[in-house]
DRENLO-431206 format. One record per atom (N, C-alpha, C): residue number from 1; atom name; z negated, y negated, x negated. Coordinates in steps of 0.2 Angstrom, whole numbers, plus 5000, padded with zeros to 4 digits. Layout:
BEGIN
- NUM;CA;Z;Y;X $
...
***
This chain:
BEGIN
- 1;N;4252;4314;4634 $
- 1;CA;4247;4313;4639 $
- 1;C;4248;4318;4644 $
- 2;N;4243;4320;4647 $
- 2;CA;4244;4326;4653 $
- 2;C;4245;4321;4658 $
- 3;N;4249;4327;4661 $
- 3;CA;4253;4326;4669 $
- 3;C;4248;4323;4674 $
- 4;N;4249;4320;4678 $
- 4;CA;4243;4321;4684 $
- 4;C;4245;4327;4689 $
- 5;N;4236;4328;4690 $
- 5;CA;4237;4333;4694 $
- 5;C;4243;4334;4699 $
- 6;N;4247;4339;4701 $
- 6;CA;4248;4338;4706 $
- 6;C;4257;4337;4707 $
- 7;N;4258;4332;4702 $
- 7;CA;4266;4331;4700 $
- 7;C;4270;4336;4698 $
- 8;N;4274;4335;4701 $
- 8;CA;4279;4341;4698 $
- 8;C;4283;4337;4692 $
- 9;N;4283;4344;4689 $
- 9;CA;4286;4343;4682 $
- 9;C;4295;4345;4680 $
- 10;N;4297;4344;4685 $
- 10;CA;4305;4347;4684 $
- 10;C;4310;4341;4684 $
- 11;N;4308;4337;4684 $
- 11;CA;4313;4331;4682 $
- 11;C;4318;4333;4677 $
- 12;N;4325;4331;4677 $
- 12;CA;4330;4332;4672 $
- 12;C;4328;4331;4662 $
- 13;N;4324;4325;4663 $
- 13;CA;4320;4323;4656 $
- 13;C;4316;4329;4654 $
- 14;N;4311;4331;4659 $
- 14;CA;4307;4336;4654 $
- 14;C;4309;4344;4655 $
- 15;N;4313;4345;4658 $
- 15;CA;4316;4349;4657 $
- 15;C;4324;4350;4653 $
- 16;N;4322;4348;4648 $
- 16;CA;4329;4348;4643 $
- 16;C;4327;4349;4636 $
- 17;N;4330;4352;4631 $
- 17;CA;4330;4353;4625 $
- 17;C;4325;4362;4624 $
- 18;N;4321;4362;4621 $
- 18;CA;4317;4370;4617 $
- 18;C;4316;4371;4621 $
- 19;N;4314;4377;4624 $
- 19;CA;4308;4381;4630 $
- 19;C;4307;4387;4625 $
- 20;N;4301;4387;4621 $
- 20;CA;4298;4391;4616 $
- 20;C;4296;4397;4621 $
- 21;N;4294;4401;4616 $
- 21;CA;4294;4408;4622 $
- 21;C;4289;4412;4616 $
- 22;N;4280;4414;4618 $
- 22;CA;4277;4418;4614 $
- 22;C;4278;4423;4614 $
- 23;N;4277;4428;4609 $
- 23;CA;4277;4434;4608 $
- 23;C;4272;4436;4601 $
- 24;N;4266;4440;4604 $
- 24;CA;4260;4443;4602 $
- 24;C;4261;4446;4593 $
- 25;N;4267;4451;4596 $
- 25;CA;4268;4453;4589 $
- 25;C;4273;4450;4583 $
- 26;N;4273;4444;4586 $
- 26;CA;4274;4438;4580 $
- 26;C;4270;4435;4577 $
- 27;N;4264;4436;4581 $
- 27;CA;4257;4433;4578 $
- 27;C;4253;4435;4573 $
- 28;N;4256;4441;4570 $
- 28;CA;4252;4444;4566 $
- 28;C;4248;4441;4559 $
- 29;N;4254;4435;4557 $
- 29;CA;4252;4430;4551 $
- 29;C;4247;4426;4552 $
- 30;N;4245;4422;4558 $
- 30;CA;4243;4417;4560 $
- 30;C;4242;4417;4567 $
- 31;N;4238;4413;4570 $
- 31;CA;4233;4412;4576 $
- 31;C;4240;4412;4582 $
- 32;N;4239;4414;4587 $
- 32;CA;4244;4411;4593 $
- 32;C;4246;4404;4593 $
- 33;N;4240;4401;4594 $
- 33;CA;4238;4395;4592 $
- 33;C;4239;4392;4588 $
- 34;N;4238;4396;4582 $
- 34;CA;4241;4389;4576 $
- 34;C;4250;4391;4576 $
- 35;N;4253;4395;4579 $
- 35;CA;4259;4396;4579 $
- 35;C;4263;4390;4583 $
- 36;N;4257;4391;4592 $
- 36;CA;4261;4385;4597 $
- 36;C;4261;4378;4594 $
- 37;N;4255;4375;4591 $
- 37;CA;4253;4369;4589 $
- 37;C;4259;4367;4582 $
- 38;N;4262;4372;4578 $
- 38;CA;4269;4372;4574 $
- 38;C;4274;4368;4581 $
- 39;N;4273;4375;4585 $
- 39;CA;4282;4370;4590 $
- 39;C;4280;4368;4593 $
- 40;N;4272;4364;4595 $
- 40;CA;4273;4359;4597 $
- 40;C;4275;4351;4595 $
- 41;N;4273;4354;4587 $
- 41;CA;4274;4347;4583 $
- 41;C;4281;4346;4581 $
- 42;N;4286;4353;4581 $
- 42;CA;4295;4351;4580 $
- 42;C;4297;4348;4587 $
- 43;N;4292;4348;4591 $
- 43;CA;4296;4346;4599 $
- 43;C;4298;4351;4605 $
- 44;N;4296;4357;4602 $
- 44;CA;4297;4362;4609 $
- 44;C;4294;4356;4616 $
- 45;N;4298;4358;4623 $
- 45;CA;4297;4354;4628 $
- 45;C;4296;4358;4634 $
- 46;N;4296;4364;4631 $
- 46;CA;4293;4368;4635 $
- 46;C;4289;4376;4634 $
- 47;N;4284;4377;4634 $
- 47;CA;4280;4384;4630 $
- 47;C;4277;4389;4636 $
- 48;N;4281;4396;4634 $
- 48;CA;4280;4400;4641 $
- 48;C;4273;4403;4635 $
- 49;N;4268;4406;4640 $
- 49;CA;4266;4410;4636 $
- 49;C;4267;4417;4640 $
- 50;N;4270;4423;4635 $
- 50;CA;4274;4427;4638 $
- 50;C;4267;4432;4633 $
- 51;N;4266;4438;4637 $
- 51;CA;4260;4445;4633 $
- 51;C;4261;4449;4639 $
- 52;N;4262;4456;4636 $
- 52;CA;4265;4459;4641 $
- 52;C;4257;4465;4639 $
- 53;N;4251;4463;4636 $
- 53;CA;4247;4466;4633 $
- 53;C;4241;4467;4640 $
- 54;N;4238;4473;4640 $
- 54;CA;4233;4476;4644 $
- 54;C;4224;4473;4644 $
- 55;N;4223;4467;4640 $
- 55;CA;4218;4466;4641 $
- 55;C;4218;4460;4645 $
- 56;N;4214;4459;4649 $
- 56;CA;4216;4452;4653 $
- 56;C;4209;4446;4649 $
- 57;N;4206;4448;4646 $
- 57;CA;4200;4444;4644 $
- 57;C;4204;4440;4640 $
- 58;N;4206;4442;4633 $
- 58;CA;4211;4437;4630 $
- 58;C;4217;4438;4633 $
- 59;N;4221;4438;4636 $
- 59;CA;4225;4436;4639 $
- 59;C;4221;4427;4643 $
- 60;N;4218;4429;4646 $
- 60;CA;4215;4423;4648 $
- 60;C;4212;4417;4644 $
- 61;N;4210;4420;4640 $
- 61;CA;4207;4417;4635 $
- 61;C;4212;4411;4632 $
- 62;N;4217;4418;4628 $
- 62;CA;4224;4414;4625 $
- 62;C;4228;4410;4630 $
- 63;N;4228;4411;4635 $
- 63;CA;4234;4405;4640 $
- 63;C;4229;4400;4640 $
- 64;N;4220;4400;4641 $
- 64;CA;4218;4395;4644 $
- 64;C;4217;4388;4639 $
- 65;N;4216;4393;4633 $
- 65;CA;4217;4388;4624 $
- 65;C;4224;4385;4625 $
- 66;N;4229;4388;4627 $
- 66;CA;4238;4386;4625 $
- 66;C;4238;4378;4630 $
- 67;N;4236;4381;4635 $
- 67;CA;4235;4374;4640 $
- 67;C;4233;4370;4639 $
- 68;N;4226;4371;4636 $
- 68;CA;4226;4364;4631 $
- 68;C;4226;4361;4627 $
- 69;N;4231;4365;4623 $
- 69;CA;4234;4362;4617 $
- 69;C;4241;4360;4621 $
- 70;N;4245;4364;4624 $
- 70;CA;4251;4360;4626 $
- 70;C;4250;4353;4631 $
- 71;N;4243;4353;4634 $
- 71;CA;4242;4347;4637 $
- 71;C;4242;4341;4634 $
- 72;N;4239;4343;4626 $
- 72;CA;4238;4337;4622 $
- 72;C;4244;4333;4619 $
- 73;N;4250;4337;4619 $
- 73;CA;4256;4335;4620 $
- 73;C;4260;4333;4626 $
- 74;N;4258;4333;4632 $
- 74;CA;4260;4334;4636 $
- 74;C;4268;4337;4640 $
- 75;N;4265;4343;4638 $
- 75;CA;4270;4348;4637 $
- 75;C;4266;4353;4641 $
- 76;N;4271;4356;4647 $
- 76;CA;4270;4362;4652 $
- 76;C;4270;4368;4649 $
- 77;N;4264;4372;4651 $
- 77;CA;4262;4377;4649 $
- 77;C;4266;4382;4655 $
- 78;N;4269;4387;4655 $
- 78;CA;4271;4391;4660 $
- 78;C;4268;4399;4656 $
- 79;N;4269;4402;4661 $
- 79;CA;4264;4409;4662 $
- 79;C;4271;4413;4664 $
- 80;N;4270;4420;4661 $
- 80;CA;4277;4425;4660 $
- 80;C;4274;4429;4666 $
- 81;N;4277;4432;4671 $
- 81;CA;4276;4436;4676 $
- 81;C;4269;4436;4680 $
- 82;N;4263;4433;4677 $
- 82;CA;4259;4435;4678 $
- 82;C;4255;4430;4681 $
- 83;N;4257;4429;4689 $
- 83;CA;4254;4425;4696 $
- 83;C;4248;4423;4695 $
- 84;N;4243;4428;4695 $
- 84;CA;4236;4429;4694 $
- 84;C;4234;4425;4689 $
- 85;N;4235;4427;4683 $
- 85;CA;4234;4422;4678 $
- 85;C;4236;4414;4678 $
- 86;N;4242;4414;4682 $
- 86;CA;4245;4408;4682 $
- 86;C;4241;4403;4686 $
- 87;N;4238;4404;4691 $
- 87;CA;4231;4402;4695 $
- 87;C;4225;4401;4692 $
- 88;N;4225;4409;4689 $
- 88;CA;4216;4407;4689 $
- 88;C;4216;4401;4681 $
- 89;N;4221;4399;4678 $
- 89;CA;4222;4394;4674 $
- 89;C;4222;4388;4674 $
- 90;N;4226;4389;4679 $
- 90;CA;4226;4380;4682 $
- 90;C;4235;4379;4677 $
- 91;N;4239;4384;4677 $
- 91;CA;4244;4383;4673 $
- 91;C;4249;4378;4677 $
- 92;N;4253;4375;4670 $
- 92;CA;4261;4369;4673 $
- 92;C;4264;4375;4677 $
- 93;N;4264;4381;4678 $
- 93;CA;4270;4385;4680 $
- 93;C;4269;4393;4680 $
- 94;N;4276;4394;4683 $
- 94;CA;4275;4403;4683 $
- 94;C;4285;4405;4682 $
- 95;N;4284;4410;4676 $
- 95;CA;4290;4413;4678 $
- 95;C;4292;4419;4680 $
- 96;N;4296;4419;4687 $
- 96;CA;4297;4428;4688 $
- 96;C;4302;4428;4686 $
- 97;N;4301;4437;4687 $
- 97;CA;4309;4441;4687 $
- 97;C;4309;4444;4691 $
- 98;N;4314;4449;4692 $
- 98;CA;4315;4455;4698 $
- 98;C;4310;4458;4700 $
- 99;N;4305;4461;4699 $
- 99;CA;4297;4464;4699 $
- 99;C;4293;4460;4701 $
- 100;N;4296;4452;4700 $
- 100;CA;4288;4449;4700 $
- 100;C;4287;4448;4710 $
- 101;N;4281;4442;4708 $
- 101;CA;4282;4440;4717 $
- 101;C;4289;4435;4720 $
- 102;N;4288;4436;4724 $
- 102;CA;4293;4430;4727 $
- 102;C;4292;4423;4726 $
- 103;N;4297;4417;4726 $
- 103;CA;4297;4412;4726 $
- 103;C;4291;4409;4730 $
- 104;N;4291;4412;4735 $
- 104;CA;4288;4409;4742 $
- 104;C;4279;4410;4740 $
- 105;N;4279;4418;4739 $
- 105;CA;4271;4417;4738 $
- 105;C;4269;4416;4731 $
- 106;N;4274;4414;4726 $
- 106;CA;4270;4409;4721 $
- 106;C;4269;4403;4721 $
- 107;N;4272;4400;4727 $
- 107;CA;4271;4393;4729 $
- 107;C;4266;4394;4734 $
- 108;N;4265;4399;4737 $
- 108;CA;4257;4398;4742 $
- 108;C;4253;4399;4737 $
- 109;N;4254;4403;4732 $
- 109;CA;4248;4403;4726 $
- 109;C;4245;4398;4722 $
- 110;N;4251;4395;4719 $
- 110;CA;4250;4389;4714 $
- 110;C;4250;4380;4719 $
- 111;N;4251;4382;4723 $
- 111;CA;4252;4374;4726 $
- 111;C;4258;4374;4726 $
- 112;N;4260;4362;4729 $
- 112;CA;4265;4360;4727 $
- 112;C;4268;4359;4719 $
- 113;N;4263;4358;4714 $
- 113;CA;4264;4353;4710 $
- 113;C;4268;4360;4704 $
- 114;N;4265;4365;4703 $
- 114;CA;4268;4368;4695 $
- 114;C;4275;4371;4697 $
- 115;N;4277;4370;4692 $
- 115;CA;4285;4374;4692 $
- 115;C;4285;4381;4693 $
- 116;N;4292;4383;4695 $
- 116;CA;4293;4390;4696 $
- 116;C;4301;4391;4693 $
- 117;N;4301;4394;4690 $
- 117;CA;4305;4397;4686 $
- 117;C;4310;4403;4689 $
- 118;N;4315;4406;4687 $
- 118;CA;4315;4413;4689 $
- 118;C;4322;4414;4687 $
- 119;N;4322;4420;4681 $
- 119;CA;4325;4425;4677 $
- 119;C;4332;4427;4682 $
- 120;N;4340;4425;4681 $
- 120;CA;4345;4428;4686 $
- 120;C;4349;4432;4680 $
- 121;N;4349;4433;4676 $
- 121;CA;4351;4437;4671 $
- 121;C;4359;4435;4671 $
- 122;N;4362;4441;4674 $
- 122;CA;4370;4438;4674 $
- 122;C;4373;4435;4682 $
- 123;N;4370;4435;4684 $
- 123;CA;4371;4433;4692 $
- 123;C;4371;4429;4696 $
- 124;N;4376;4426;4698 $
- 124;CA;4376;4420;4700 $
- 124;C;4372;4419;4707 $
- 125;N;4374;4422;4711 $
- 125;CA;4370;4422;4718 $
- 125;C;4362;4424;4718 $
- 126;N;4359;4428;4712 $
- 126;CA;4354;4427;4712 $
- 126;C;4350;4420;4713 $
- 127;N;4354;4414;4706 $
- 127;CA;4353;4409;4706 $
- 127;C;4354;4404;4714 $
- 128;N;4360;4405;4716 $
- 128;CA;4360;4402;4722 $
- 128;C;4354;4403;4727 $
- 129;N;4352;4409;4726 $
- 129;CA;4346;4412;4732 $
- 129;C;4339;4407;4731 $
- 130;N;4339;4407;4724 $
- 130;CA;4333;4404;4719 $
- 130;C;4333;4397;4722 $
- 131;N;4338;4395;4722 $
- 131;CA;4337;4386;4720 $
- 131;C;4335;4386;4730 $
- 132;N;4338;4391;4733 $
- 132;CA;4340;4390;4741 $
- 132;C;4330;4388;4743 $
- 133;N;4327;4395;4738 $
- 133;CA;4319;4396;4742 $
- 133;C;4316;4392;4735 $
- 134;N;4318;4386;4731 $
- 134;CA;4313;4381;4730 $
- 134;C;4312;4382;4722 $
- 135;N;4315;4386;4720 $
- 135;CA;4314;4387;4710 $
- 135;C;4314;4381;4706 $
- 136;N;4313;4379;4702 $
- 136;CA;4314;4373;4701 $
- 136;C;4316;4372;4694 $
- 137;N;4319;4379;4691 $
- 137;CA;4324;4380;4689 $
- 137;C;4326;4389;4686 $
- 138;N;4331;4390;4685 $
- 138;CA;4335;4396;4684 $
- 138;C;4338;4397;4678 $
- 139;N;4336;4404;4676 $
- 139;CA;4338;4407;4670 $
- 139;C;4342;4411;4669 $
- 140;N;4348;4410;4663 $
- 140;CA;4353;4415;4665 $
- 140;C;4353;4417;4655 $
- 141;N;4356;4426;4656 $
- 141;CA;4352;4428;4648 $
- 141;C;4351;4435;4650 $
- 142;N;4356;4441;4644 $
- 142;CA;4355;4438;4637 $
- 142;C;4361;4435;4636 $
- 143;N;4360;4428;4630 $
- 143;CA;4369;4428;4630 $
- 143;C;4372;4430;4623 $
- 144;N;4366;4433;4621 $
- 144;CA;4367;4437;4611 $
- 144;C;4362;4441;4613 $
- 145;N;4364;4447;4607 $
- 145;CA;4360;4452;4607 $
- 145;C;4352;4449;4605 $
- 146;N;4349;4452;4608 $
- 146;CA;4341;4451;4607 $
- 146;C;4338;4457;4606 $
- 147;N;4331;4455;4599 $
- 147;CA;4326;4461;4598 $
- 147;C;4323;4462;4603 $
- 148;N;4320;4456;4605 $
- 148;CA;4312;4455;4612 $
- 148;C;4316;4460;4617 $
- 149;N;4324;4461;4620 $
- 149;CA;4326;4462;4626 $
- 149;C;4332;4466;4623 $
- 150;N;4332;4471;4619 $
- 150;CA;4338;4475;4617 $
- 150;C;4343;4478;4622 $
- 151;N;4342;4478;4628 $
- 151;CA;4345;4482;4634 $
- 151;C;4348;4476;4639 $
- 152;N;4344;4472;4638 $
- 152;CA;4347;4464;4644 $
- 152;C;4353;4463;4643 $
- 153;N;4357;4464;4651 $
- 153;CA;4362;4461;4654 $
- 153;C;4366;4458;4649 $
- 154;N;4371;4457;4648 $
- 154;CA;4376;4453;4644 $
- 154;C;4378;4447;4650 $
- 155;N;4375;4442;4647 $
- 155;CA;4377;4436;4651 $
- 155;C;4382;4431;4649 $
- 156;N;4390;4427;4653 $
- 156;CA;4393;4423;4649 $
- 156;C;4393;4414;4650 $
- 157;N;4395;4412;4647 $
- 157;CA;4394;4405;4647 $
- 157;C;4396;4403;4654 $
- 158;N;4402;4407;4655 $
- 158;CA;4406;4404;4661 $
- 158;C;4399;4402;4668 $
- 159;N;4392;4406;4666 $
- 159;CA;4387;4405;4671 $
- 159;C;4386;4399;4671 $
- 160;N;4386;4396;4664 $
- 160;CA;4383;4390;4663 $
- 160;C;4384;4385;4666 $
- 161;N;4392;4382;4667 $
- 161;CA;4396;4379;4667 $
- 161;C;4397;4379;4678 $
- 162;N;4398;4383;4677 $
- 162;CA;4397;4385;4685 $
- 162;C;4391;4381;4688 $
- 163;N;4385;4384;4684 $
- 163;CA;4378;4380;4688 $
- 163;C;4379;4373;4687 $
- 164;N;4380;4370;4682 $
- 164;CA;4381;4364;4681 $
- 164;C;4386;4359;4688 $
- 165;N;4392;4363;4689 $
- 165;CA;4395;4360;4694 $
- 165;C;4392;4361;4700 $
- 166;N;4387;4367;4701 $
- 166;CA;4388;4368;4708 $
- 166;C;4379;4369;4710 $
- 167;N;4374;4369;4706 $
- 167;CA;4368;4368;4707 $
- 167;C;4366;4360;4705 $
- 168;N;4358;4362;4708 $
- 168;CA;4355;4353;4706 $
- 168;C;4350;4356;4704 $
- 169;N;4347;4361;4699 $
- 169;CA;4341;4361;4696 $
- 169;C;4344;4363;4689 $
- 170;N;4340;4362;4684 $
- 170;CA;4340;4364;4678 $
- 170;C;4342;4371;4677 $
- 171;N;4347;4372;4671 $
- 171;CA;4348;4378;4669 $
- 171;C;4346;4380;4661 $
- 172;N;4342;4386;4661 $
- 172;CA;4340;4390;4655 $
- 172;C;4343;4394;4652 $
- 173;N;4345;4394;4646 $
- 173;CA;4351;4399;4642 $
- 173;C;4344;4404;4637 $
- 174;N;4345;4411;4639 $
- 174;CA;4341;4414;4634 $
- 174;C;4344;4420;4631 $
- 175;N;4341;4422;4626 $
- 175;CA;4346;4430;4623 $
- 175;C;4347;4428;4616 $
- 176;N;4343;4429;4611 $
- 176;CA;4346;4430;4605 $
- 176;C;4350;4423;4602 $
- 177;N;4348;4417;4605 $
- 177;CA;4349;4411;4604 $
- 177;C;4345;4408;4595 $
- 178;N;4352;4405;4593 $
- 178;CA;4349;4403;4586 $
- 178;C;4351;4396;4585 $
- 179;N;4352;4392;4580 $
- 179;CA;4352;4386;4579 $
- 179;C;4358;4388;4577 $
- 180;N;4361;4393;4575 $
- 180;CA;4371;4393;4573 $
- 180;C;4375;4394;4579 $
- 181;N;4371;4397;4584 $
- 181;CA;4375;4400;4590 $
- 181;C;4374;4394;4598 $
- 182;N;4369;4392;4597 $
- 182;CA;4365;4389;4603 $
- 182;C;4369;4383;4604 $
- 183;N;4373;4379;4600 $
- 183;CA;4378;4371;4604 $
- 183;C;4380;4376;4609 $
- 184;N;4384;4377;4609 $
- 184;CA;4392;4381;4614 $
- 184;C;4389;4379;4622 $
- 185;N;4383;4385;4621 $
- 185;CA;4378;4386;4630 $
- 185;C;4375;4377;4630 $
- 186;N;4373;4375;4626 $
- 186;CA;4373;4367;4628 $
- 186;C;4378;4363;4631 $
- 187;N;4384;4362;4628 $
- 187;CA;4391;4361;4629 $
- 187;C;4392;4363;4636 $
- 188;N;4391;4370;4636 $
- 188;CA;4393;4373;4644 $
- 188;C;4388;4371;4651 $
- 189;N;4381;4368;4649 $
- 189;CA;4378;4367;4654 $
- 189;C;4372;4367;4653 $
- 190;N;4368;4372;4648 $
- 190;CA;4363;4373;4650 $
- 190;C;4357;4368;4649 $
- 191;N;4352;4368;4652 $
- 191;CA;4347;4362;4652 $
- 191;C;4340;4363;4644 $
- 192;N;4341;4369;4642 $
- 192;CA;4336;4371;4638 $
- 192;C;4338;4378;4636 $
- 193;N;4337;4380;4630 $
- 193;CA;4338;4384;4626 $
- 193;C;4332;4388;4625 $
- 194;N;4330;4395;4629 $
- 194;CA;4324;4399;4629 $
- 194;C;4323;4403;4621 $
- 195;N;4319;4403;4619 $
- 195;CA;4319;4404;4612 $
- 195;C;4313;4409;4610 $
- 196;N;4312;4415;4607 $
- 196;CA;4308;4418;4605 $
- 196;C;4306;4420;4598 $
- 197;N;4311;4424;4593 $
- 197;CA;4313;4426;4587 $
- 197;C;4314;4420;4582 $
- 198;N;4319;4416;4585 $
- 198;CA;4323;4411;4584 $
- 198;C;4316;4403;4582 $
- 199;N;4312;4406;4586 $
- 199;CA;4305;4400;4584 $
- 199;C;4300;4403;4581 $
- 200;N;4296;4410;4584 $
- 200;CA;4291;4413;4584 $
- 200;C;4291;4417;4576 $
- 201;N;4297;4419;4576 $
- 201;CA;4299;4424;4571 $
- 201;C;4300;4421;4564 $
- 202;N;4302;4415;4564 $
- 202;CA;4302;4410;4559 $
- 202;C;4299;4408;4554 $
- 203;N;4298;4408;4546 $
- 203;CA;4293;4407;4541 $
- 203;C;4289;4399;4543 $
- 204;N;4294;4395;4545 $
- 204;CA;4290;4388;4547 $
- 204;C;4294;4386;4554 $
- 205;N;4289;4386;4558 $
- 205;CA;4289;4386;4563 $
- 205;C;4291;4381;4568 $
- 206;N;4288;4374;4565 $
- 206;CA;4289;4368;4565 $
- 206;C;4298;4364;4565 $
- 207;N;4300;4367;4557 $
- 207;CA;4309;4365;4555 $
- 207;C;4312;4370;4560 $
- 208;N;4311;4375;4562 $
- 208;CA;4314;4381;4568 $
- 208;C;4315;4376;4573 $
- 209;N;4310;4372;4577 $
- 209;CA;4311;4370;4581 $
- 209;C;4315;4362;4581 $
- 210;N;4315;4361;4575 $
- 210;CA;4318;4352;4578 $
- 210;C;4324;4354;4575 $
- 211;N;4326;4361;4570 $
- 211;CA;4335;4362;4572 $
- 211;C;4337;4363;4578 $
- 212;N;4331;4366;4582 $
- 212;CA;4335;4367;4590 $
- 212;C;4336;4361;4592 $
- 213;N;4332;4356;4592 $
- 213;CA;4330;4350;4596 $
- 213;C;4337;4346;4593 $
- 214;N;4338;4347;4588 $
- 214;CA;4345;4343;4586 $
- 214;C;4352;4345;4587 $
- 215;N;4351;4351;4590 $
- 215;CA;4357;4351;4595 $
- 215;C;4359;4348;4600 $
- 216;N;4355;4344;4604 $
- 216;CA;4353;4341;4611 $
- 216;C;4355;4336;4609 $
- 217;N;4354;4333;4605 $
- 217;CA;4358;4325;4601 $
- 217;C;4364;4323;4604 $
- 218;N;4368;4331;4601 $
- 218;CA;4376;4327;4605 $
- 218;C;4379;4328;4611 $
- 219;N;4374;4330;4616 $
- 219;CA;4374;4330;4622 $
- 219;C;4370;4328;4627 $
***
């Protein structure tokens, strides 16, 4: 069921378990599309659409079909850096990093209702800053080597474990995260396991994600 307009979607329930993460040149087999509608049906609980690609027609195109399909599940569709898009969409959400806009003018972009997100890499005061001007949740990562991010910050669990005692919004584990390596960062804290290679990179798409989804089980 889609959200109603307007609600925010950061509750500790929907913000817990997969946060699937596209990536273009993993699409080369199969449609973006027929890739997200696979992790939707393993239970991804949250799908970024992440293209760091120069045409904005399909790019628009492609976020405004995923929103679709993720609404059919009702499941938030979040937008990777790109504000503009995130609005002209009508998207669940927007996630920055260091380059993007501020917390503040993505909230005067998007309204009260879609989430905002926002990449702290290894740094905890970043996250403090975040939660201070209204994020509505925070990323820490890489915490494994990664293809998508080969040069990303080495992050450690101990972030994890820290937010948990000493924030009140959801925490995101990303970096090179698999279904052999991913308990630990659960166990430590985090609310969601950001996933790319790990999902997208997968021969079935589908069983990728409900081995992530069965880690959440025993916690």
């Amino acid at each position: 069921m889609q959200e109603p307009k307007g609600r925010r979607l950061n509750d500790a329930q929907r913000l817990r378990g997969l946060y699937a993460i596209t990536d273009s040149r993993l699409a080369a087999q199969s449609s973006l599309s027929q890739q997200v509608a696979q992790a939707l049906a393993g239970g991804a609980r949250v799908i970024q659409y992440r293209d760091k690609g120069g045409d904005p027609d399909r790019r628009m195109r492609e976020a405004s079909g995923l929103l679709q399909l993720c609404h059919q599940k009702g499941v938030p569709l979040i937008i990777n850096d790109d504000l503009e898009l995130a609005v002209q969409v009508g998207a669940d959400g927007i996630h920055l990093g260091k380059d993007d806009p501020s917390i503040a003018r993505a909230r005067r972009r998007l309204g009260p209702g879609p989430l905002i997100g926002v990449s702290c890499y290894n740094r905890f005061e970043l996250a403090v800053s975040a939660q201070a001007a209204g994020a509505d949740y925070i990323a820490f990562g890489r915490f494994f080597p990664s293809s998508s991010k080969p040069g990303a910050v080495q992050a450690e669990a101990g972030l994890l474990r820290r937010a948990k005692e000493e924030l009140h919004i959801p925490t995101v584990a990303i970096g090179g995260i698999t279904p052999e390596n991913g308990a630990p960062l659960i166990a430590a804290g985090a609310s969601m396991l950001a996933v790319i290679e790990g999902v997208f990179g997968q021969p079935d798409i589908r069983a990728a994600c409900e081995r992530f989804n069965q880690l959440f089980e025993d916690y």
